[in-house]
C-alpha positions as CSV (number, residue, x, y, z in Angstrom):
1,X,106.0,144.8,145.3
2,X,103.8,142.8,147.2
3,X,102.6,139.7,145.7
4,X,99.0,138.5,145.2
5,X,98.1,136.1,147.7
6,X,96.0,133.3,146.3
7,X,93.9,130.8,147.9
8,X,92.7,127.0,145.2
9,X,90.4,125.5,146.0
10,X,90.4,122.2,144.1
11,X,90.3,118.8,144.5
12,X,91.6,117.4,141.2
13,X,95.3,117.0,141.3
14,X,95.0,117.8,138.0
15,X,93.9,121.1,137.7
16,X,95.7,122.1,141.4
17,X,98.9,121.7,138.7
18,X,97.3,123.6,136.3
19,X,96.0,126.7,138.7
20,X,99.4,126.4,140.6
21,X,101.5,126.6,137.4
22,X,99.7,129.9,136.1
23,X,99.7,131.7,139.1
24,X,103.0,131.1,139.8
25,X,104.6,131.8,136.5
26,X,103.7,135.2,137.4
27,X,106.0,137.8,139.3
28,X,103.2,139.4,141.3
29,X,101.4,136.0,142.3
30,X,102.0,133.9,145.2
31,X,99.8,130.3,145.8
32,X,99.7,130.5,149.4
33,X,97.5,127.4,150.4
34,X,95.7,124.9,148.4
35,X,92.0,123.4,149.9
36,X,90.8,120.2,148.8
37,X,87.4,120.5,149.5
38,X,84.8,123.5,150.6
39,X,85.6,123.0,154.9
40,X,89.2,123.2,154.3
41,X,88.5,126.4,152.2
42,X,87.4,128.3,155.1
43,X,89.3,127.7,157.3
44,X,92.3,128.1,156.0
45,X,90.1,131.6,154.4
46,X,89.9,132.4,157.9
47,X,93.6,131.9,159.0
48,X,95.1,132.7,156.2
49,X,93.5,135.9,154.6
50,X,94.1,135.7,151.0
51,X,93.4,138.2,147.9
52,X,92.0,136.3,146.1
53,X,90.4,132.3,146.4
54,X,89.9,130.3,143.1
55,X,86.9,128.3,143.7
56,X,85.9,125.2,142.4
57,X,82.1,123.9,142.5
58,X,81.8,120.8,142.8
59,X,83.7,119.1,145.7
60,X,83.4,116.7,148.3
61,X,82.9,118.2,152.2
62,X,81.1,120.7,151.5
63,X,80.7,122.2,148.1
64,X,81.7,125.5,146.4
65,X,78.3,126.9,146.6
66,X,78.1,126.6,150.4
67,X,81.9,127.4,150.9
68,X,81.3,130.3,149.2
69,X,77.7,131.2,151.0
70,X,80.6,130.7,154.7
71,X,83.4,132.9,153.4
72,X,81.4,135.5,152.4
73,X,79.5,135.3,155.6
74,X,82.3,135.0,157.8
75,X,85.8,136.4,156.0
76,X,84.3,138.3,153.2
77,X,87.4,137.5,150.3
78,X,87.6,138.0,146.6
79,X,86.1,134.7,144.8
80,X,86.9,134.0,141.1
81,X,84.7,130.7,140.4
82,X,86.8,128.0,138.0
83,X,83.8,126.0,136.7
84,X,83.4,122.8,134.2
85,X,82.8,123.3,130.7
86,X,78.9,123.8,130.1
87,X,78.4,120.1,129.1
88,X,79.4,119.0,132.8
89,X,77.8,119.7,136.2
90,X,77.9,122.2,138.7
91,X,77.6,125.1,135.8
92,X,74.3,126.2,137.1
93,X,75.5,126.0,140.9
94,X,78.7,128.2,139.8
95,X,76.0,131.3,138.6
96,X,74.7,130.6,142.2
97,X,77.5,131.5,144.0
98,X,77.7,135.4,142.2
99,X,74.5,135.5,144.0
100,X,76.3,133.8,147.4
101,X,79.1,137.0,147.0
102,X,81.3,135.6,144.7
103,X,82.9,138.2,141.8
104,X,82.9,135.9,138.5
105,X,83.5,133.0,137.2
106,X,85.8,131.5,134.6
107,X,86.1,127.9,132.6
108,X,88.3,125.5,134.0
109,X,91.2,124.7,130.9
110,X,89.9,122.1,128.2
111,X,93.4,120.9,127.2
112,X,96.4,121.1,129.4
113,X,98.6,122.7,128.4
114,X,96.5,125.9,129.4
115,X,96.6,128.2,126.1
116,X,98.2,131.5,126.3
117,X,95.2,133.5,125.5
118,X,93.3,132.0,128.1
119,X,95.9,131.6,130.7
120,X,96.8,135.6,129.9
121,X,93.0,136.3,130.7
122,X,92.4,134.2,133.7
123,X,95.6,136.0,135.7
124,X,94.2,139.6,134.0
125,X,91.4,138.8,135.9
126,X,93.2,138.0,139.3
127,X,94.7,141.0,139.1
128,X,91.6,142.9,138.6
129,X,89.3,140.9,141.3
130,X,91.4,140.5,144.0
131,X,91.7,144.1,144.5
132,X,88.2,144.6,144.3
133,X,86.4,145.5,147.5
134,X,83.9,143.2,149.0
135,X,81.1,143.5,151.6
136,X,79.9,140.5,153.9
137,X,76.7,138.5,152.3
138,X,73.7,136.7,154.6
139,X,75.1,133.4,155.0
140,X,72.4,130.3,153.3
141,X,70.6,130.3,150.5
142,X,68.5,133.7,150.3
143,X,64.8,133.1,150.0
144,X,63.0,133.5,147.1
145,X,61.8,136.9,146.2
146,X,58.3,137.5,147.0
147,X,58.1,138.6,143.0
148,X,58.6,135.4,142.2
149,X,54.9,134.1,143.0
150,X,53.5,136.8,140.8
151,X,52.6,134.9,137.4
152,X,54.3,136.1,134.5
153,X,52.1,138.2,131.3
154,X,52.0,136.7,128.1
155,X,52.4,140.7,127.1
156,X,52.5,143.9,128.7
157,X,51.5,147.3,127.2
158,X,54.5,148.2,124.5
159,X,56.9,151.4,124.9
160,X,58.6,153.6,121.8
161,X,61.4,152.1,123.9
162,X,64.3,149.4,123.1
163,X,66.8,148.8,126.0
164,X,70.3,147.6,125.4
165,X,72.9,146.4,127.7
166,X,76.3,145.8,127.5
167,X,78.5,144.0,130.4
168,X,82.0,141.9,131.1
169,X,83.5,141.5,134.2
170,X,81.0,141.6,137.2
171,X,78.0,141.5,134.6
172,X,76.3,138.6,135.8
173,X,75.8,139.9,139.0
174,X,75.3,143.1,137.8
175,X,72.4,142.0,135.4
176,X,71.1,139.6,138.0
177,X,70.3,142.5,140.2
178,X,69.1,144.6,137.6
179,X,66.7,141.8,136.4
180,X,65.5,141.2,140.1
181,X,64.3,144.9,140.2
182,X,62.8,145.5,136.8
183,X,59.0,145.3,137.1
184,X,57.0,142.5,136.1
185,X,55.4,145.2,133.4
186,X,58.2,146.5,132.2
187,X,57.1,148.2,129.0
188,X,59.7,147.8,126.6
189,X,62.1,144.9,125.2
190,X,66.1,144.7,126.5
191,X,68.7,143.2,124.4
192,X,71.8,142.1,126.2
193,X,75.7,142.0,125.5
194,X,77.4,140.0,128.0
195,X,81.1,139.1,127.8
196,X,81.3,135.4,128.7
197,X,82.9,131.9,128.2
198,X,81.4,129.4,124.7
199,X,78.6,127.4,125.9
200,X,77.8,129.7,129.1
201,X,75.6,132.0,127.9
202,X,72.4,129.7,127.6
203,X,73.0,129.0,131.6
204,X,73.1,132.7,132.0
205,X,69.6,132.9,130.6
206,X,68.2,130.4,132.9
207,X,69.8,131.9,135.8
208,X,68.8,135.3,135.3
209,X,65.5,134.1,134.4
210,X,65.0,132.9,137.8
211,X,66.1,135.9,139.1
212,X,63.3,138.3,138.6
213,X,59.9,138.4,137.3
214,X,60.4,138.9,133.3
215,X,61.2,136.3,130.8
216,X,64.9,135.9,129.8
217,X,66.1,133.7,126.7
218,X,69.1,133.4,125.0
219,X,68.4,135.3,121.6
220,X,67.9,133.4,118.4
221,X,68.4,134.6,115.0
222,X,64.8,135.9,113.5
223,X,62.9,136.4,116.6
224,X,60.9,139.3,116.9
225,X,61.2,141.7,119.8
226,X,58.5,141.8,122.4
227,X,58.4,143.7,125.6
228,X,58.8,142.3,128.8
229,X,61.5,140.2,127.6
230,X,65.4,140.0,127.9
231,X,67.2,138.8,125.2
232,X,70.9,137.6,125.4
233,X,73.4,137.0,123.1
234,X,74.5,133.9,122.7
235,X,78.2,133.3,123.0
236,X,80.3,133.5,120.2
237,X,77.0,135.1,118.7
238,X,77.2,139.0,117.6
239,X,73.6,140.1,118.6
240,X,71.6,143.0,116.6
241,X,68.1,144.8,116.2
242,X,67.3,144.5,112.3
243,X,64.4,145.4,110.2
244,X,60.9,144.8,111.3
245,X,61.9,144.2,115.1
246,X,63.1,141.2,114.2
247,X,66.3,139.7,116.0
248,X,70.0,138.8,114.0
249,X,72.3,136.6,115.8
250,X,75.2,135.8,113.8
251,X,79.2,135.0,113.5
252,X,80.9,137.4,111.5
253,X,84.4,138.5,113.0
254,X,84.9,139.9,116.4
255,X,85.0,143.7,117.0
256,X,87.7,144.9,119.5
257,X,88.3,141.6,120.1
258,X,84.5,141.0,121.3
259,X,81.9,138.8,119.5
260,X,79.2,139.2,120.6
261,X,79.9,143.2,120.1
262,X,78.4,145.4,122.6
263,X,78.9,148.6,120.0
264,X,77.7,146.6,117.3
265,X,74.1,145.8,119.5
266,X,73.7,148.9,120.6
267,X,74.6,150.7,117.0
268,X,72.1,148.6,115.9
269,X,69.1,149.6,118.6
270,X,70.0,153.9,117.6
271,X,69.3,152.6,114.3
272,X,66.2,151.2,114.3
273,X,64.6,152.8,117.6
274,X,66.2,156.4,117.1
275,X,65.3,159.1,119.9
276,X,63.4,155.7,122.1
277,X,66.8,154.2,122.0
278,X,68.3,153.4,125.1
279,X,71.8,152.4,126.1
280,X,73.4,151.0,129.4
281,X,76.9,149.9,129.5
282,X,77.5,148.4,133.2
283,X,80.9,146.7,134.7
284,X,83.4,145.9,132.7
285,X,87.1,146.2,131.4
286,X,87.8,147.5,128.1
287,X,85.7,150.1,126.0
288,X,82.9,147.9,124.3
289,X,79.8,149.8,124.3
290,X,81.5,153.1,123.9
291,X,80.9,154.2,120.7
292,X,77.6,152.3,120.8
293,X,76.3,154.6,123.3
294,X,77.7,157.7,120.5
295,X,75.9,156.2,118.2
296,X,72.7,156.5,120.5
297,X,73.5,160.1,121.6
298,X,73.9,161.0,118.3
299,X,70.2,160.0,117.6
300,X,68.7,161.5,120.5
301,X,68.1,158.3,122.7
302,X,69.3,158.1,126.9
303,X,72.4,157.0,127.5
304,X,73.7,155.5,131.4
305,X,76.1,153.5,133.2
306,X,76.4,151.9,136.1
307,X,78.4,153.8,138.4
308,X,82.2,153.2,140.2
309,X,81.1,152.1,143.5
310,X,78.4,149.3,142.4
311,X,81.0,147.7,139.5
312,X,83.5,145.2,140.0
313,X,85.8,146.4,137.0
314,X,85.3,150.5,136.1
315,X,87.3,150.2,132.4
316,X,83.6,150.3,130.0
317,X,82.0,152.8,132.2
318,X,84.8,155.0,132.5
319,X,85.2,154.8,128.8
320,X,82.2,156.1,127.9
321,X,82.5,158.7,130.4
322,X,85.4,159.8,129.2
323,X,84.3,160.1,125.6
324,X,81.2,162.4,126.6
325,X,78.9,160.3,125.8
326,X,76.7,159.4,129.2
327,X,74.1,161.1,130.0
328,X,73.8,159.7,133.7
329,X,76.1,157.8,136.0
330,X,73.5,155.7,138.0
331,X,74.0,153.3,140.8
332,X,73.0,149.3,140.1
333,X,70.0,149.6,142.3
334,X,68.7,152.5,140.5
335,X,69.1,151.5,137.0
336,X,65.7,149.5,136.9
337,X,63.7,152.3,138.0
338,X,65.7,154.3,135.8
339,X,64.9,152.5,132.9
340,X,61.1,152.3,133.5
341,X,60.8,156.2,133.7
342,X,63.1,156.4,130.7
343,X,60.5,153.6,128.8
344,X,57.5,155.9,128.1
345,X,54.5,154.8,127.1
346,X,53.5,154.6,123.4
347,X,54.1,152.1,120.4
348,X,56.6,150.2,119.1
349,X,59.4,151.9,117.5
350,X,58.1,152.5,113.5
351,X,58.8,149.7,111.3
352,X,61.4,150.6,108.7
């Protein structure tokens, strides 16, 4: 079998150890060269043609952010971030650098050694992104979207529509496109789901609400939907539409291993929106989301997901698929427009 070739980038001896000693405890995985800073990362990119590089942000030379921004320019390669903990810098910089190419992004270890169910996820998701196509990206810093001058509205004209989302792996891109393309009077409030690390999902917000014209916040328990407005759950967090409109964010268990729940949001939005539900599960592994989007089918709402050829990881939407629940297979850049035929004009969903 032919092993997993896999570029670190790194410059703390430390965590070189760390990354080195996970990757190579596995039969399939193969460190092949380790760069100490962002200039040694491509070249030896360039010479050496990994699967897979392990990218660190912050570095001397020349940074993640701009490494990344050259690799995908010049040897397009599978990047899995490693990023500080939230409370450190270079978090904000490591959301960048999806938009720069890169795949996803991971937390580097908080105690050494790593623990098993994080080391077991980190080389399930090697395995997943380094056999993930990749296409070559505009090298620099894209230039800011011409939407971004247009001011923001306090409110927009409501729709009988809620919106929920669910994503994992290849999500924050995902959603960062889907955001850019959503109009700035979208009609209709979305609640999103997105798999991620403890203390990452407030920088997610931010990101993504620099990313397109609509406000997105991190959801806090009792706030009341309005539209125009993305809502995502807070790690750790289980996220839900409850009585009145108004917003639950709390920490009972997981569900399928997953808290926040995608099934348990979008069980929630069939519930309380009915036949103006709608559901999008987008790239993922796993099945969360699944019987969320039954539970919307089942009370007449629209039901998508993002297609095979525009997701990183195919396990949610093929889930769904394969349960007969979908009602459209739709490519990322068509899901916004999508979503704003789907959002018809008329009032809030009827307060229970």
């Amino acid at each position: 079998m032919k092993s997993i070739r896999i570029l670190i980038v790194e410059d703390s001896p430390i965590f070189i150890d760390v990354l080195r000693s996970a990757v190579e405890a596995e039969f399939d995985m193969e460190v092949v060269a380790v760069a100490e800073n962002g200039q040694q990362a491509v070249e030896l990119c360039v010479a050496l043609r990994p699967d897979l590089v392990l990218m660190d942000i912050q570095m001397p030379v020349l940074d993640g952010l701009e490494a990344t921004e050259v690799i995908m320019a010049d040897c397009p390669t599978p990047i899995l971030v490693v990023t500080s903990d939230p409370f450190h810098g270079g978090v904000d910089q490591s959301f960048r650098a999806l938009s720069a190419g890169a795949l996803d992004l991971i937390a580097k270890p908080t105690e050494v050694p790593w623990p098993d169910v994080s080391r077991r996820d980190f080389v399930r998701k090697i395995r997943l992104l380094s056999q993930v196509p990749v296409v070559r990206h505009m090298r620099g810093r894209r230039a800011a979207r011409a939407h971004m001058a247009t001011p923001r509205l306090g409110r927009v004209t409501p729709s009988g529509s809620v919106v929920g989302v669910v994503a994992s792996t290849g999500g924050p891109k995902a959603l960062a496109r889907l955001v850019a393309d959503l109009d700035v009077n979208f009609p209709a409030p979305i609640l999103v789901v997105q798999h991620i690390m403890p203390g990452f999902s407030e920088h997610l917000a931010q990101w993504l609400d620099r990313s397109g014209p609509l406000s997105v916040v991190e959801a806090r328990n009792g706030m009341r939907l309005e539209p125009g407005i993305v809502y995502i759950a807070p790690a750790e967090s289980h996220l839900e539409l409850g009585a009145n409109l108004v917003l639950r964010t709390h920490d009972e268990p997981a569900i399928g291993g997953h808290r926040p729940s995608g099934d348990l949001l979008l069980e929630s939005i069939a519930r309380y929106a009915g036949s103006r539900a709608i559901g999008v599960v987008m790239s993922g592994m796993g099945s969360d989301g699944t019987l969320g989007l039954a539970a919307i089918k089942r009370a007449g709402g629209a039901t998508f997901v993002q297609d095979r050829e525009t997701s990183v990881v195919y396990g949610m939407p093929q889930s769904a698929i394969d349960l007969g629940v979908v009602e459209q297979v739709v490519k990322l850049e068509e899901i916004a427009r999508i979503l704003l035929n789907r959002a018809s004009v008329g009032e809030l969903p009827d307060e229970p």
